[in-house]
C-alpha positions, 0 to 999 in steps of 0.5 A: 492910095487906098483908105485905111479902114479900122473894124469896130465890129460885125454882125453875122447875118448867115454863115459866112456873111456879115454886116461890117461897120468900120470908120475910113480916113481919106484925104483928112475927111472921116467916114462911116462905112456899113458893109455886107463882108464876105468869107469864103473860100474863094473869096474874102471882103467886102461887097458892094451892098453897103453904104459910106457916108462922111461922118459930118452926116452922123448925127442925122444918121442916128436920128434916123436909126432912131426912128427905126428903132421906134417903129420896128418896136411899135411893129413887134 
């Protein structure tokens, strides 16, 4: 049985692709999945260029994101 996923939301990156974030729920454990996500006419869902993590990990995700965002601002 596959996971159910929810979409919280996407980025366009170019026409027809996008960056897709959306929560999993598999075996009573939650997941955070951010995706490459293709539409096109031969083919529509997800890639595999993406990462899922379990949810636990979130905090120290966030804390990365962070450390990003401070450096692409230091940057440009």
């Amino acid at each position: 049985m596959a996971a159910e996923q929810t979409e919280i939301g996407r980025i366009e990156i170019r026409d027809g692709t996008f960056i897709r974030a959306s929560i999993s729920e598999w075996k009573g454990n939650l997941y955070a999945d951010l995706r490459e996500f293709i539409e096109s006419e031969k083919f529509t869902g997800p890639t595999r260029k993406g990462i899922r993590f379990h949810c636990e990990n979130w905090p120290q995700f966030m804390e990365l994101v962070k450390k990003l965002d401070k450096k692409i601002e230091e940057t440009y």
